[in-house]
Residue frames relative to the residue before (quaternion, step in Angstrom):
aa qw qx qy qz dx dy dz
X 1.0000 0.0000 0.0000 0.0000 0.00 0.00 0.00
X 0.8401 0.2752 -0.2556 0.3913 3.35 0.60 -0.83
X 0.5444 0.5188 -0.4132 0.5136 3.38 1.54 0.67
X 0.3941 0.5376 -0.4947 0.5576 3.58 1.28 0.05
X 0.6612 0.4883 -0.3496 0.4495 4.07 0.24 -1.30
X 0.5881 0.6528 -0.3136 0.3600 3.37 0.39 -1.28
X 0.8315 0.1450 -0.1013 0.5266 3.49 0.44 -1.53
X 0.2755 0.7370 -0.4952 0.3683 3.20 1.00 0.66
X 0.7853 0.2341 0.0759 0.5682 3.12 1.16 -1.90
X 0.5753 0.4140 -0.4812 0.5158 2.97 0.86 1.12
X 0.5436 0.4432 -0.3854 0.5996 3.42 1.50 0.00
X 0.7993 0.2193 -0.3496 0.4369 3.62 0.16 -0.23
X 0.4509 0.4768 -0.6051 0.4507 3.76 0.80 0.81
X 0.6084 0.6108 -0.4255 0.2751 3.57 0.96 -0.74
X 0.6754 0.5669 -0.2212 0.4165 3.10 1.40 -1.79
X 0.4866 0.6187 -0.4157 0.4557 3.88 1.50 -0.90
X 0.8297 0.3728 -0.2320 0.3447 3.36 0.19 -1.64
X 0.4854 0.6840 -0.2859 0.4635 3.41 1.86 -0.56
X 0.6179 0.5594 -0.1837 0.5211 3.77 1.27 -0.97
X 0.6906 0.4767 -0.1823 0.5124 3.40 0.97 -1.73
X 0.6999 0.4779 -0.3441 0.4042 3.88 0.84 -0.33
X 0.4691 0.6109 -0.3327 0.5440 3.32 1.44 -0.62
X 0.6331 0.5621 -0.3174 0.4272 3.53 0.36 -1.43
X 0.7766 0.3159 -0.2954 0.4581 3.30 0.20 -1.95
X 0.6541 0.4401 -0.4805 0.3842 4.24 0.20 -0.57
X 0.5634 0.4405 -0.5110 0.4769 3.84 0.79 -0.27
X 0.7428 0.2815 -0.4112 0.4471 3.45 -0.26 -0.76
X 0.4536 0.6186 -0.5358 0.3528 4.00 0.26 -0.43
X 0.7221 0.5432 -0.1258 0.4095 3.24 0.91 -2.28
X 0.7463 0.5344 -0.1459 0.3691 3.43 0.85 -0.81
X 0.6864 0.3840 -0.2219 0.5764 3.24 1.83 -1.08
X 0.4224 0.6652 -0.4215 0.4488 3.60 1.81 0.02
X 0.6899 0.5416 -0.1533 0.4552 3.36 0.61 -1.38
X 0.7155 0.3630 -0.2484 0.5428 4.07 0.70 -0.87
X 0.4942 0.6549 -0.4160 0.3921 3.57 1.62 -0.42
X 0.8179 0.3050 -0.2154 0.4378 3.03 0.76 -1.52
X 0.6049 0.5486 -0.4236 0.3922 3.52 0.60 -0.44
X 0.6655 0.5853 -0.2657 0.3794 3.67 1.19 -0.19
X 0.6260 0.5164 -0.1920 0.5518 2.63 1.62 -0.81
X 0.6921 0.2908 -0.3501 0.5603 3.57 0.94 -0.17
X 0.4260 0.5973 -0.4756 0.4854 3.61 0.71 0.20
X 0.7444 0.3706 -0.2935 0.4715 3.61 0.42 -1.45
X 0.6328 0.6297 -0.3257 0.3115 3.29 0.70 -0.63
X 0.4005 0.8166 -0.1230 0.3971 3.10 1.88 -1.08
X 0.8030 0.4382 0.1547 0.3731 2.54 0.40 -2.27
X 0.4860 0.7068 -0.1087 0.5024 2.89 1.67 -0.61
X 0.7785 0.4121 -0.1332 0.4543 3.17 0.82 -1.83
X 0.6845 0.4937 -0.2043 0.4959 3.32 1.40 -1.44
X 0.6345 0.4551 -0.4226 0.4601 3.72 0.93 0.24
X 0.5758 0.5433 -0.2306 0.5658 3.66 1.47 -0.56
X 0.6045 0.3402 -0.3879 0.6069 4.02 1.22 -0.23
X 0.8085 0.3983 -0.3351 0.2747 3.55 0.64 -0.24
X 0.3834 0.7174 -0.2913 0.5035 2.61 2.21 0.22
X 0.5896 0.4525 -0.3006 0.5977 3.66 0.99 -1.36
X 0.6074 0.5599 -0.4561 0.3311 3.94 0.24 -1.14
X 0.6373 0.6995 -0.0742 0.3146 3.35 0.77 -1.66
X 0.4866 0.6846 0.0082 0.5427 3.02 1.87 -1.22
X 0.8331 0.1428 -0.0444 0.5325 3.02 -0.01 -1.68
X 0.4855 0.6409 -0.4873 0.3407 3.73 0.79 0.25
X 0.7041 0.5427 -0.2774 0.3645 2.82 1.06 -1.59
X 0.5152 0.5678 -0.4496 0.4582 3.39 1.07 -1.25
X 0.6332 0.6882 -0.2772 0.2204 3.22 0.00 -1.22
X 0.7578 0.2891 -0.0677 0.5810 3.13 1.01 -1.54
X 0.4524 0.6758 -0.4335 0.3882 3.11 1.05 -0.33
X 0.6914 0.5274 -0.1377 0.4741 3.77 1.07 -1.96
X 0.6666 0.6252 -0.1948 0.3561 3.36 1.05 -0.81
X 0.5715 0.5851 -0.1660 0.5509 3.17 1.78 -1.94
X 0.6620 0.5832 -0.2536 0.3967 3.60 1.42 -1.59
X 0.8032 0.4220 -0.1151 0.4044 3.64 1.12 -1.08
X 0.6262 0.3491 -0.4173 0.5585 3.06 1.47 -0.08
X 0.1954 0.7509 -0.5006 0.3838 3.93 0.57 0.75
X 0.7286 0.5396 -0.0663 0.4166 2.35 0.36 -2.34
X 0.7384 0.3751 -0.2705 0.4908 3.43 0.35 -1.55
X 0.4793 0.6313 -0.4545 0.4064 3.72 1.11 -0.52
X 0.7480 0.4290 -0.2134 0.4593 3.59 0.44 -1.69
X 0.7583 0.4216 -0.3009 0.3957 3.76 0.85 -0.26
X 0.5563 0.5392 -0.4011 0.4888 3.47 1.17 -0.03
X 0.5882 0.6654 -0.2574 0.3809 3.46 1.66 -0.90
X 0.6158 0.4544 -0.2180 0.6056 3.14 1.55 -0.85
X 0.5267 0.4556 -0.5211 0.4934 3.89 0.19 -0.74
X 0.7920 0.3142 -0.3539 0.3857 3.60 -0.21 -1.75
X 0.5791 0.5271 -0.4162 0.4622 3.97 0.32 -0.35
X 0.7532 0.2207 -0.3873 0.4838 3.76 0.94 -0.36
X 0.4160 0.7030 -0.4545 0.3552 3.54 0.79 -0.12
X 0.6417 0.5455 -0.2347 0.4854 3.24 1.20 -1.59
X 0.7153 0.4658 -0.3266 0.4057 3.27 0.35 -1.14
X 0.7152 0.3825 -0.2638 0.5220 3.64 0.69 -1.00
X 0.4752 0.6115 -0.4846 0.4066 3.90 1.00 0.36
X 0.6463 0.5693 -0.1933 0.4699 3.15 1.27 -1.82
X 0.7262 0.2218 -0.3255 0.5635 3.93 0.24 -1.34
X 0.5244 0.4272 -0.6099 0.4129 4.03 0.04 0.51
X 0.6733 0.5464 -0.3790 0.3234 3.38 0.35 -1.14
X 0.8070 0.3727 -0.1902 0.4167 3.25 0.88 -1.12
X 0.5485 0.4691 -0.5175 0.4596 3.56 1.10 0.29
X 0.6078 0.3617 -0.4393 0.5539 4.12 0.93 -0.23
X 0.3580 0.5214 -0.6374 0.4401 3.92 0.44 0.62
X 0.7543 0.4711 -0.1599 0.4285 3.27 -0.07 -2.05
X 0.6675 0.4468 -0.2957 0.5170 3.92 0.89 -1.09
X 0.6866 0.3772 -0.4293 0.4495 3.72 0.42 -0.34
X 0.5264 0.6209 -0.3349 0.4746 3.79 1.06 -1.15
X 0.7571 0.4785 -0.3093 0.3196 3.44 0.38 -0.69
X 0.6894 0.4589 -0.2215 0.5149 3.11 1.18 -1.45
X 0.5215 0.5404 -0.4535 0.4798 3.71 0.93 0.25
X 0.7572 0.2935 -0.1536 0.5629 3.18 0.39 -0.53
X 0.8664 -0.4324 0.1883 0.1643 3.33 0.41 0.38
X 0.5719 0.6425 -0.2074 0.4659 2.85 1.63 -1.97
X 0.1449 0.8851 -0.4419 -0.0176 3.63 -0.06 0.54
X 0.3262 0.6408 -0.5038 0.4787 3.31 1.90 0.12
X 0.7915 0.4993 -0.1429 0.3223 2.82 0.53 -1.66
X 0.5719 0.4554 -0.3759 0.5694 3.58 1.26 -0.31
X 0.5633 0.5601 -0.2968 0.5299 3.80 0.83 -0.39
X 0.5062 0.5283 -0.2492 0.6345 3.69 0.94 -0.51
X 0.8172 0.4076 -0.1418 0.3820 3.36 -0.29 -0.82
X 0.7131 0.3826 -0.2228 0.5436 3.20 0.95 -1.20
X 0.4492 0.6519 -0.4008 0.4611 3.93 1.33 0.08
X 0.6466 0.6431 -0.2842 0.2958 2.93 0.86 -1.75
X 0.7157 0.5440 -0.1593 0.4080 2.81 1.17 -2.28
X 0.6460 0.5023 -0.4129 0.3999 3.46 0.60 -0.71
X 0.6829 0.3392 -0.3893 0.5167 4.03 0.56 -1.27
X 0.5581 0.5734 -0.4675 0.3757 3.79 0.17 -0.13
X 0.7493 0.4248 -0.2231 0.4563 3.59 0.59 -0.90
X 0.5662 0.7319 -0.1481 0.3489 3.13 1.47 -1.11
X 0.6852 0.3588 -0.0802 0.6288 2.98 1.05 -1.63
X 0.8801 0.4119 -0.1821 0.1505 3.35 -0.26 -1.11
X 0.6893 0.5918 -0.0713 0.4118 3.26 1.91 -1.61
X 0.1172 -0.9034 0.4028 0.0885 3.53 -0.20 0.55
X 0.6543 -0.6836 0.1278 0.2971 3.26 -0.36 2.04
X 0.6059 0.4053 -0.5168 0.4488 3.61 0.93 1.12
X 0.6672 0.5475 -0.3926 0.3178 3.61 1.53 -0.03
X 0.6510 0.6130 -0.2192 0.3903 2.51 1.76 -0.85
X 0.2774 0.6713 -0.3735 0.5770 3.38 2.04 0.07
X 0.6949 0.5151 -0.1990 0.4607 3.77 0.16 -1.28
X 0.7775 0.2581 -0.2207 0.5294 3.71 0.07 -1.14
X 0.5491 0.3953 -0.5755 0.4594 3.90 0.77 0.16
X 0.7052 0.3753 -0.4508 0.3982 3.83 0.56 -0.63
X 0.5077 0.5505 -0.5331 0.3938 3.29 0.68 -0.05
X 0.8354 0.4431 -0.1961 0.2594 3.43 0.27 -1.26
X 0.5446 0.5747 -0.2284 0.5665 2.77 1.64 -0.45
X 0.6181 0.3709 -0.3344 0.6071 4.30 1.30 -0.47
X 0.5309 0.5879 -0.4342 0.4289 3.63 0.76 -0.33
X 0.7878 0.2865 -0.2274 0.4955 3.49 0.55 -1.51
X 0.5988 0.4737 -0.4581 0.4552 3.80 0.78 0.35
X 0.8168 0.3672 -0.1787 0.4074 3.64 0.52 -0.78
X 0.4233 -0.6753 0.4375 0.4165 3.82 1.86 -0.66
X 0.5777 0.7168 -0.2472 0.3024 3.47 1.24 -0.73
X 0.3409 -0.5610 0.6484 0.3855 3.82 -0.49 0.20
X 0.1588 -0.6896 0.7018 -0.0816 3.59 -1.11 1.41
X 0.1654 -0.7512 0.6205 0.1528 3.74 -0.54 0.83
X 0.4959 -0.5221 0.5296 0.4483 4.29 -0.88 0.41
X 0.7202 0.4569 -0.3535 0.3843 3.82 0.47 -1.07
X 0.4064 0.6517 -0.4264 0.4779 3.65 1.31 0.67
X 0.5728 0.6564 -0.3589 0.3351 3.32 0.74 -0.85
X 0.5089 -0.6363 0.4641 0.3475 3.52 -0.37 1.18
X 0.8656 0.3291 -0.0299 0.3763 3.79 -0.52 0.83
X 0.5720 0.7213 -0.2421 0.3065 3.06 1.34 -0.78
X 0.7485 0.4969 -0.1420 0.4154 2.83 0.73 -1.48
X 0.5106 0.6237 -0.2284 0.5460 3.60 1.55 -0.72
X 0.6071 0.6450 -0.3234 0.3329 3.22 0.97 -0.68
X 0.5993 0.5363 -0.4081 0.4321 3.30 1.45 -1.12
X 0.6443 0.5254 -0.3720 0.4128 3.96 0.45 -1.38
X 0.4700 0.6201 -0.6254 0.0589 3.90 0.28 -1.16
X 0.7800 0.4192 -0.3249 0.3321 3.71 0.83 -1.74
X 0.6208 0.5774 -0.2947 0.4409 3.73 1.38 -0.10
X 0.7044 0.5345 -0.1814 0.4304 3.06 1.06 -0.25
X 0.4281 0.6373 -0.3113 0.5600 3.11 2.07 -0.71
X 0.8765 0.3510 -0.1921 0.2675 3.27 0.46 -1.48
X 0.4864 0.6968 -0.3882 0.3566 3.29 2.30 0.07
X 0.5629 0.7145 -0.1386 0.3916 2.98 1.67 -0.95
X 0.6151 0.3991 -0.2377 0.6371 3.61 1.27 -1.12
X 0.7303 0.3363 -0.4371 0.4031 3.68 0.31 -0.37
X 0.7578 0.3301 -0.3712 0.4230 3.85 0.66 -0.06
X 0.4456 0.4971 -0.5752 0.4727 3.13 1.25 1.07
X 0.5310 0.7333 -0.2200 0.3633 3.39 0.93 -0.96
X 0.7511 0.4868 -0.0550 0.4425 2.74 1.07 -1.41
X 0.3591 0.5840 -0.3686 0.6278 3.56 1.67 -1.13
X 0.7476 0.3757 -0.4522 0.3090 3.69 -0.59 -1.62
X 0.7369 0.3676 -0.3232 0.4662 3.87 0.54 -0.92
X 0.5895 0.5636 -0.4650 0.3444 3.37 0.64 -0.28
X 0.6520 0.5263 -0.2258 0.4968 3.56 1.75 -1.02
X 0.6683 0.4344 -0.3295 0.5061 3.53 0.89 -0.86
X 0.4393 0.6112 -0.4426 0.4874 4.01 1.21 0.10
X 0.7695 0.3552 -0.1278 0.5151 3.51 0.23 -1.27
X 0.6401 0.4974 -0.3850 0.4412 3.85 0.92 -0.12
X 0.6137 0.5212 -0.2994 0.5120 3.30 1.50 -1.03
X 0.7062 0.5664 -0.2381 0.3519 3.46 0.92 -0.37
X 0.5496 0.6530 -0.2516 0.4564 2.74 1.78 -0.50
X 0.4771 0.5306 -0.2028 0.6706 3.60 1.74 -2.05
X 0.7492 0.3167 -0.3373 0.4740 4.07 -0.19 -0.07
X 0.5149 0.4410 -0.4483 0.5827 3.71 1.13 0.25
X 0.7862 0.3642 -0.3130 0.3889 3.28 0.50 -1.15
X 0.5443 0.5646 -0.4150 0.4612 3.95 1.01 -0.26
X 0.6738 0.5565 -0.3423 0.3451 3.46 1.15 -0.81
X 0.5555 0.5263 -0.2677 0.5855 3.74 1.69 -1.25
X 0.5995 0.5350 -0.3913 0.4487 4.00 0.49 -0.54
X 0.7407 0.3010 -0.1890 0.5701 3.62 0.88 -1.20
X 0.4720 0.4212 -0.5027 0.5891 3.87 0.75 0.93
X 0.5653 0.5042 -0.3896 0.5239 3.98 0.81 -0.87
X 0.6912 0.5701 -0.2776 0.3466 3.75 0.66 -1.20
X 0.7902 0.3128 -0.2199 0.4789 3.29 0.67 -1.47
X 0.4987 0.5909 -0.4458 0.4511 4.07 1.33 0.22
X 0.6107 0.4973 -0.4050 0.4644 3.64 1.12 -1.13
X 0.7512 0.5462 -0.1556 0.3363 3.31 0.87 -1.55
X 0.5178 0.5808 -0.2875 0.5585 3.64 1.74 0.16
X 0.5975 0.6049 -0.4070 0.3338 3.75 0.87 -1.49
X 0.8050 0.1224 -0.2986 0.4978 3.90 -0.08 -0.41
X 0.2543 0.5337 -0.7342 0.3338 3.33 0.32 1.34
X 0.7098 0.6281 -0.1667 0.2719 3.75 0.91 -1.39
X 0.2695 -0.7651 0.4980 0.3067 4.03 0.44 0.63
X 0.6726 0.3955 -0.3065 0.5452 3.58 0.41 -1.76
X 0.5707 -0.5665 0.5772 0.1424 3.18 -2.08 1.11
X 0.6346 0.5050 -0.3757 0.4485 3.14 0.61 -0.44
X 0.7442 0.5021 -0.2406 0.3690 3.61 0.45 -0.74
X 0.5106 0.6573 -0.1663 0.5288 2.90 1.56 -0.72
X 0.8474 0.2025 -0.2537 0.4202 3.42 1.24 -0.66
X 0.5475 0.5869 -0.4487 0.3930 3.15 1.48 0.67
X 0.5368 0.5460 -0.4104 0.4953 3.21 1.32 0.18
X 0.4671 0.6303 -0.3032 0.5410 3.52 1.37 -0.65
X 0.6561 0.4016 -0.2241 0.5983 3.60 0.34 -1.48
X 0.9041 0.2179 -0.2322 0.2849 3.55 -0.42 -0.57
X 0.6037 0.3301 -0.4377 0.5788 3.62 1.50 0.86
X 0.5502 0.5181 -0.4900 0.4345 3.33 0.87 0.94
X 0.4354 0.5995 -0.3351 0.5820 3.42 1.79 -0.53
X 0.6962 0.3507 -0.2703 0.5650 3.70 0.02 -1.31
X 0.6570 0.4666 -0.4546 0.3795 3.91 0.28 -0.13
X 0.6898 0.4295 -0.3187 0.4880 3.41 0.62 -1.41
X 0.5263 0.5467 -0.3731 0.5338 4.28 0.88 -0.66
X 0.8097 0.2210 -0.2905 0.4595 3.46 -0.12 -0.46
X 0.5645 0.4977 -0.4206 0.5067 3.87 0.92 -0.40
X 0.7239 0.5028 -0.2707 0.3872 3.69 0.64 -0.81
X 0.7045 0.4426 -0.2717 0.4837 3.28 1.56 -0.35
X 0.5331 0.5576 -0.3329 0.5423 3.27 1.37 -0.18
X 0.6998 0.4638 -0.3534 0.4127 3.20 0.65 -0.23
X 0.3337 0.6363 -0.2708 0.6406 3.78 1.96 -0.19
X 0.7474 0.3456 -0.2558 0.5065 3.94 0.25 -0.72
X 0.5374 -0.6588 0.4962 0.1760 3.35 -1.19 1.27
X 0.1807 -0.8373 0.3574 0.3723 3.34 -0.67 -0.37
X 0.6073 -0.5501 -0.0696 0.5690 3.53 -0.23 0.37
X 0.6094 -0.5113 0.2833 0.5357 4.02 -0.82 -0.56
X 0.7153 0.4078 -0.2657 0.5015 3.14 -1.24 0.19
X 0.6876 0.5455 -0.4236 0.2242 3.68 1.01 -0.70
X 0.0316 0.7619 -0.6456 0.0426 3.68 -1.00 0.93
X 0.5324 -0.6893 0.3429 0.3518 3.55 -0.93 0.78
X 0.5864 0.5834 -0.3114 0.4678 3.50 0.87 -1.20
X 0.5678 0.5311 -0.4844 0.4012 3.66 0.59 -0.38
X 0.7282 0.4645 -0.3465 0.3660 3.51 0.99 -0.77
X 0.5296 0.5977 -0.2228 0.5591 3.70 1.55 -0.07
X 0.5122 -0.6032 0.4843 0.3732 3.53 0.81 0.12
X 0.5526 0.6932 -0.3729 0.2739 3.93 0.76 0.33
């Protein structure tokens, strides 16, 4: 009888430890499998935070050249309108002297002048100022008023348009790197939760008791599916296409 018991319980420690081995090669098998797939995930993630890194990069440059050239176009419109002025002022004052004359008489001299005015305008004025100083002249002789061209509703804006165009593309530009910053940061959040997924897989057969084993299991699959689900939330960069890396 009490060798019947005996192998009783030695058959059903066998079948326990027979159960418990199964157990421990699933989880093994399972934390093998989420190993690798994590590891090529993080890698992943990795890369696509490093293209949005390079992306980031070349924006800035970008905007950087842009910010640099519309300056430029800034400092040259500054000059045109500074010579415009000037050539507004020594017109203005030769139709002073040309009207003054022809009042009084002096009409060589108002003939003189009114030459002047023509090779001045001729040469120098370019066929949007000379747009301007007719509306001037033309509100002047309606209202009596000295009417300056750099009144003209707009006008004066006109010089900046090609600078301004190019301020604009660079703080878009810039936005794009400013976005492809904060995306890469994001793919480096997610590489960071992947390499918490890693060092849980990489802990589980530290743990004897089965049970423990699967809450570490249970809780780097959680941190897996959280960090896969957010990666999947994150754009990738533009333009990005695999085959490009293949010569395709």
């Amino acid at each position: 009888m009490a060798e019947e018991v005996k192998e009783k319980a030695v058959e059903a420690e066998a079948k326990s430890e027979s159960k418990a081995s199964k157990k421990d090669v699933v989880l093994e098998t399972i934390a093998a499998i989420f190993l690798g797939i994590t590891a090529l995930l993080a890698a992943w993630a990795g890369w696509i935070g490093s293209l949005h890194g390079g992306n980031q990069a070349t924006n800035y440059a970008k905007s950087n050249n842009l910010s640099a050239e519309a300056n430029s176009e800034w400092n040259e419109a500054s000059q045109y309108l500074n010579q415009d002025m000037s050539l507004w002022n020594e017109y203005y004052k030769l139709k002073i002297q040309a009207d003054f004359a022809e009042e009084v008489g002096d009409y060589d001299n108002a003939d003189m002048y009114n030459y002047e005015m023509d090779v001045l305008l001729n040469n120098n004025v370019s066929d949007e100022f000379m747009e301007a100083i007719e509306w001037a002249l033309a509100e002047e002789e309606s209202t009596g008023y000295i009417v300056s061209p750099f009144d003209m509703e707009g006008y004066v804006d006109s010089y900046y348009e090609d600078a301004r165009e190019l301020l604009a593309e660079s703080d878009d530009i810039l936005a794009e790197g400013q976005s492809d910053n904060a995306k890469g940061d994001k793919y480096n959040l997610v590489v960071v939760i992947y390499s918490i997924v890693l060092f849980l897989l990489g802990i589980v057969g530290i743990f004897k008791s089965i049970p423990n084993r699967t809450i570490v299991l249970i809780g780097a699959m959680i941190c897996f599916v959280i960090a896969t689900a957010y990666m999947c939330t994150i754009p990738l960069p533009t333009g990005f296409s695999l085959t490009s890396f293949f010569g395709a």
